[in-house]
N, C-alpha and C positions, 0 to 999 in steps of 0.2 A: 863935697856932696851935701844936700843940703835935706831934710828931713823935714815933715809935718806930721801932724795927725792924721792927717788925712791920707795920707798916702800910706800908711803902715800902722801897726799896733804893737809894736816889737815892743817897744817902750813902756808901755800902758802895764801896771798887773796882773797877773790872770784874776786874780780878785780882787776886781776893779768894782766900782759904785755901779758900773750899769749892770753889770750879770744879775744882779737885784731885781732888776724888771724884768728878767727871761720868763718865760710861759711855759711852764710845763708840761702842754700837749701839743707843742709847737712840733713836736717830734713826729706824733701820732697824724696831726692835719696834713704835714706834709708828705709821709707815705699815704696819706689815701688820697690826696690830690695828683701823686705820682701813678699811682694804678689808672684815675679816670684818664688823665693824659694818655695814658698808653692803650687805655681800651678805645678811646676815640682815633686813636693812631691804627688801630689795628682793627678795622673794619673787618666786618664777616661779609666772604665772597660768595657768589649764588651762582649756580647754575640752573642754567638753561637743556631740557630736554625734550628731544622735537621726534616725530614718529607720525609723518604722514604732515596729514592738517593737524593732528593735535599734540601740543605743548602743555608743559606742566614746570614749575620752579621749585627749586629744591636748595639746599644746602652745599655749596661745593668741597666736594671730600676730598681726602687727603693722600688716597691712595687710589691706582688703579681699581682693584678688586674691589672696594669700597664703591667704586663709582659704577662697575659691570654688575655689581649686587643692587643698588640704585634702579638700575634702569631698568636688570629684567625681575625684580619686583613690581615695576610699573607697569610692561607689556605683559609679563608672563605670557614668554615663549613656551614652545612644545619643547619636548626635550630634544629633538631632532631636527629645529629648525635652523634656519641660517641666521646669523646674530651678529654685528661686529657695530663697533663705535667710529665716528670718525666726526673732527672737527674742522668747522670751514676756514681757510687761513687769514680772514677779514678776524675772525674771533681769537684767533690762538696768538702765542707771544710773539712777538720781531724776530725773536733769534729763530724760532720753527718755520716761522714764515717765509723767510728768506732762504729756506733751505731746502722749500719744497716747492715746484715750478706749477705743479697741480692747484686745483681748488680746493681741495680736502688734504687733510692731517686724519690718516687714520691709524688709531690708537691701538697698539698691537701689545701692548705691555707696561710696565710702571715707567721705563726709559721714555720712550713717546707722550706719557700722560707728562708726565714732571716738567719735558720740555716743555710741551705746549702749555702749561698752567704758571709758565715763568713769569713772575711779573704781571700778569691781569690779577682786573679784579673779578671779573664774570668771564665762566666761558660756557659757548655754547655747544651743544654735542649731540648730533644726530643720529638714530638707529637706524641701524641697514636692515632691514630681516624680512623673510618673510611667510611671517608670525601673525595672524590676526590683530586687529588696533587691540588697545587696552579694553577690555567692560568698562562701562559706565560704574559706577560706586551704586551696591544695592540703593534702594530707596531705605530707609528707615522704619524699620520694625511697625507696624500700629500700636495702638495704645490697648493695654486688656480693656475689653469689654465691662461696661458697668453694669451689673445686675442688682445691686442693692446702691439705694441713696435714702439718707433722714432727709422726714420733710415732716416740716410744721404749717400748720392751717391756725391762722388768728384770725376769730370768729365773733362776729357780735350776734347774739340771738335775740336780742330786746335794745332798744336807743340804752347805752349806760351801761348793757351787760355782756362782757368779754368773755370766750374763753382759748384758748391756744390746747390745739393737737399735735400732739409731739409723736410722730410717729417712724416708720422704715417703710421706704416703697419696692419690693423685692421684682423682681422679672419670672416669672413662672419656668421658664422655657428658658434662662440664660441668653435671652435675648438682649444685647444692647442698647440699654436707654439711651446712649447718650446720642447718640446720633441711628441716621436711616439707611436703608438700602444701599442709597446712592450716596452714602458721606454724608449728609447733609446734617450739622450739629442742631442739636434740638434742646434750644438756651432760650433766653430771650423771659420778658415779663408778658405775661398772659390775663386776659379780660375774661371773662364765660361765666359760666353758672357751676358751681360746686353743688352736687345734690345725695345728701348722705341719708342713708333707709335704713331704721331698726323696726324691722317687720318681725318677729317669730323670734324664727331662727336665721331668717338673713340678715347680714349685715353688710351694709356695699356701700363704699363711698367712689361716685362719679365726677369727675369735672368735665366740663367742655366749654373750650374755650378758643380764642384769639390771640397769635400773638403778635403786639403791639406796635408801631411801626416807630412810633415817637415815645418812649418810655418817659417823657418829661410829661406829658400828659398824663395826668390823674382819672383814675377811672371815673370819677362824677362826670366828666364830658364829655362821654363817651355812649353813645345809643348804637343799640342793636339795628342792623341794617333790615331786619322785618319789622322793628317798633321805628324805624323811622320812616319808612313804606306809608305802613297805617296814619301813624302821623300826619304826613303828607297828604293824603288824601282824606282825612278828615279836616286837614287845614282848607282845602282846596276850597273856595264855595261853588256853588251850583250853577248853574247858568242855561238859561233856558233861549236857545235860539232859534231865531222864529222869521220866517220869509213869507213875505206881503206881495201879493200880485193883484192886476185891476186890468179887467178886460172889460173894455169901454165898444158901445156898439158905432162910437163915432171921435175923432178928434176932442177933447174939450180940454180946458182948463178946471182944477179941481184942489180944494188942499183936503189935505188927512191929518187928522189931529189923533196920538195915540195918550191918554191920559193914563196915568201909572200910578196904581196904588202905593197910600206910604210903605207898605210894606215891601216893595219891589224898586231897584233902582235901573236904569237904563244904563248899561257901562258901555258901551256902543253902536252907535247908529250908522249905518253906511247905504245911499249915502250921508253927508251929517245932516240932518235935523235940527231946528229952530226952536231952541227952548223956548216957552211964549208965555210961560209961568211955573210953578213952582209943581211939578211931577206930570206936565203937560208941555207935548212936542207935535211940530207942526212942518210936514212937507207943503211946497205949493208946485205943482206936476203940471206938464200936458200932458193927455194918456192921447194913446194910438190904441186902434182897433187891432193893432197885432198884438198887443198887449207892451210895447214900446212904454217907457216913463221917461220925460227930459224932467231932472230937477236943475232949474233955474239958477239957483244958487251956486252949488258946484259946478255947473254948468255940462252934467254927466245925460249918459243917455244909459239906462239898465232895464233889466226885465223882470227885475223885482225889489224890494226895500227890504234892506236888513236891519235888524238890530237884537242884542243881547240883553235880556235880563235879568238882574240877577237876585234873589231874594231874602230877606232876613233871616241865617241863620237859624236864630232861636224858634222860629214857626216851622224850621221844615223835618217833618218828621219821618223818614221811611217808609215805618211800619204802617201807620196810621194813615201812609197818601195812597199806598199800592196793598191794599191787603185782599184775602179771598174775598170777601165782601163785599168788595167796590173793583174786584181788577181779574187779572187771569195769568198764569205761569204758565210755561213749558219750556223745553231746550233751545239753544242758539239756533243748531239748526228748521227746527220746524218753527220755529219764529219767522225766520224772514219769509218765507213763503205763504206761511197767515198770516203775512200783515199785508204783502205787494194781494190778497185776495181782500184783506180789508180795506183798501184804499182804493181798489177799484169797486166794489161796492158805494164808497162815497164819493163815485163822479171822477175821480182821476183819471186824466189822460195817459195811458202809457210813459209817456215820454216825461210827466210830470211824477209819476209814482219811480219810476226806474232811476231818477234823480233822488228823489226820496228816499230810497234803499240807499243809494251809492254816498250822500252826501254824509251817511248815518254808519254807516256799516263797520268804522272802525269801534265806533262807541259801541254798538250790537255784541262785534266776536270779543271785546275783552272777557261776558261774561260767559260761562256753561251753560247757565239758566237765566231765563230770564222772565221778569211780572212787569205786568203793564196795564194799563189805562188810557182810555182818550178821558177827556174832560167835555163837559158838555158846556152850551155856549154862557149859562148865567155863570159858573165859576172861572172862563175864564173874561169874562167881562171885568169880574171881581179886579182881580189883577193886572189889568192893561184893557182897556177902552180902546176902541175905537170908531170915530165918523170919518163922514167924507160929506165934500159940499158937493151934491149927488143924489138925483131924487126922481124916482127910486132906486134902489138901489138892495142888493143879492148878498151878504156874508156868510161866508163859509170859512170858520175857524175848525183846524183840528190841531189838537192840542196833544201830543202825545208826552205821556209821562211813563218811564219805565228806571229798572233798579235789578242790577246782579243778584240773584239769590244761589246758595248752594245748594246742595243735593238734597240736603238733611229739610231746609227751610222749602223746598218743592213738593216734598210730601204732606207742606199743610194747604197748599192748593189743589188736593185731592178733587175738591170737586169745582174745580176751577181751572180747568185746564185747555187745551185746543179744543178738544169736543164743543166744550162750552162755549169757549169762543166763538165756534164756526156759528152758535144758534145765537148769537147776540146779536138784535135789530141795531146796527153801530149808526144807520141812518137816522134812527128815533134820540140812540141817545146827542150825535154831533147837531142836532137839527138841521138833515138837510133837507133840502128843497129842489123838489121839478127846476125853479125858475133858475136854478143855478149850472143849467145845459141852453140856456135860451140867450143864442149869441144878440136878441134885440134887447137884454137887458146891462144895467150896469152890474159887472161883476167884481167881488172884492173876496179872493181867496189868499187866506192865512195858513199856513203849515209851520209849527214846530214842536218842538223837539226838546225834553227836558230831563235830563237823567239825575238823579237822587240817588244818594248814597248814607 
């Protein structure tokens, strides 16, 4: 027989040159590499417990009574109801399976569980009873109530001068700050006005505010939706718009030239108009006796010429256009009814005044009150000229200019009011005329409309 090293050690020393490089916690790695081994060998089994529609996983226990304790901890049965366990034989081991010609394995003691738990790794086990389902698991306690939180205010009162309030904000009433009524938490970064009073003896600090929808936005970007109201319509400029009619007692050709102060610019004409120089615009029309205009250009047929205009900012003054001196207030409603009586004083046709109110009347009900003005004809010549190649010929411009006032600013038109109104010759001041009822003349009537704010 023939011997190597390799095939044996018999030979070799026991205190040999290699024992030299043994490790000495070679010992130690290899019992703990021998536990993971075994714990991966040795899976934890689960069960399955079913009670109607609803299922729940659990750990699978090791004894009967372990597993009837399991389950009716889960249902909590009455003490008096019907209860028993049984498993379906698709789940339970081979050897129970083939031993029961039924669908269920039902579990009557430790002999039956151990069977049926031979060898799986999961089994499943259905309750019989009849016991109400399980409760749902409470909801979770709520949170106590917050009635006291610190809060600091960092203050500047002058550009460059800081100060920080370090304070408690207490709930009077053990009311919960943190949230509302309805849940609704109440966090979030807030905009508003902080307004702190040391009067006397009171002391009260207010905020009211906004809270934020995009907190990456800095409050410098940020306007008050009534300052940006205002804003708005102080941005807005004026515009005064004005409809041109020509009742001709026969067919003719005619142009109309409207000349525009610098002060004044034309923002649109309809229909368009021939700019023919430098703040001077020119229609060329046939009129019709029914008061018909074909302008050539556009090739429109309409029954009257429109256009906007809108005037230099810096000149228009409110106060100074509509004051008791020059003008008259009263309410929205007694407005409209003295003016459809002042327009029929200066020759309006029904049907031409009834447009007049309707055309206007959204501009009327925005305000409570309202002051007004007609203009008489040299101011508004001032500001928009007009001829016609037409001889002779009738103008009749009314020019109305009006402006919202409040309550407060209606009792300095005290003595300027409807009363006064009613007694105002409005015929003297628009300068009308007889000849502008005389269908043998050329007629050229102007109506607009100018609200200032």
């Amino acid at each position: 027989m023939l011997l190597s090293p390799a095939s044996t050690s018999a030979s070799l020393p026991s205190q040999s040159f290699w024992n030299k490089f043994k490790n000495k916690k070679s010992d130690k790695d290899s019992e703990y590499r021998d536990k993971q081994a075994q714990m991966a060998l040795a899976r934890q089994r689960l069960l399955t417990l079913a009670y109607g529609d609803m299922e729940t996983v659990r750990v699978l226990p090791q004894s009967f009574p372990e597993l009837e304790a399991v389950a009716r901890d889960w249902t909590k049965p009455p003490p008096d109801a019907i209860f028993s366990l049984r498993v379906p034989t698709e789940f339970a081991s081979l050897h129970a399976s083939r031993l029961v010609s039924g669908p269920y394995i039902y579990l009557t003691g430790e002999d039956s569980y151990q069977i049926a738990i031979m060898g799986v790794q999961g089994l499943r086990v259905e309750i019989v009873s009849d016991a109400p389902p399980p409760p749902d698991e409470p909801p979770p306690p709520p949170p106590p109530p917050v009635t006291e939180m610190p809060a600091t205010f960092n203050l500047e009162l002058i550009p460059g001068q800081h100060i920080a309030l370090e304070t408690t904000v207490s709930s009077a009433d053990d009311v919960d700050m943190a949230c509302m009524e309805d849940g609704t938490i109440v966090e979030g970064l807030f905009w508003g006005k902080l307004n702190i009073v040391h009067s006397g003896d009171t002391h009260t600090v207010d905020f009211t505010g906004t809270r934020m929808k995009d907190p990456d936005i800095t409050p410098e970007f940020l306007f008050d939706s009534r300052v940006m109201t205002k804003l708005t319509t102080a941005a807005r400029p004026t515009t005064a718009k004005c409809h041109l009619s020509i009742l001709a007692p026969a067919q003719q050709y005619c142009d109309v030239f409207l000349t525009v102060n610098s002060l004044w610019t034309l923002s649109i004409t309809w229909p368009p108009a021939e700019n023919v120089a430098d703040n001077k615009h020119k229609y060329f029309l046939r009129v019709h006796p029914g008061g018909a205009l074909e302008h050539f250009e556009s090739e429109m047929v309409v029954t009257s010429l429109y256009y906007e205009a809108v005037p230099d900012p810096a000149m228009v003054d409110p106060n100074e256009f509509i004051a008791p001196r020059n003008g008259f207030a009263m309410s929205f409603r007694d407005f409209i009814s003295h003016l459809m009586n002042v327009l029929d004083q200066l020759g309006m046709s029904l049907h031409a005044r009834t447009n007049f109110i309707n055309n206007n009347l959204h501009a009327f009900s925005a305000h409570k009150n309202i002051a007004y003005r007609f203009l008489s004809p040299t101011k508004i010549a001032n500001a928009i000229d007009i001829s016609v190649t037409a001889d002779p010929c009738v103008f009749t411009r009314l020019f109305l200019i009006f402006r919202g006032i409040s309550d407060d600013d209606l009792g300095l038109f005290a003595g300027a009011g409807e009363k006064e109104a009613n007694s105002m010759n409005w015929r003297e001041t628009v300068g009308w005329s007889e000849n502008s009822k005389d269908t043998a003349m050329f007629r050229v009537l102007e109506t607009s409309v100018w609200e200032i704010a």
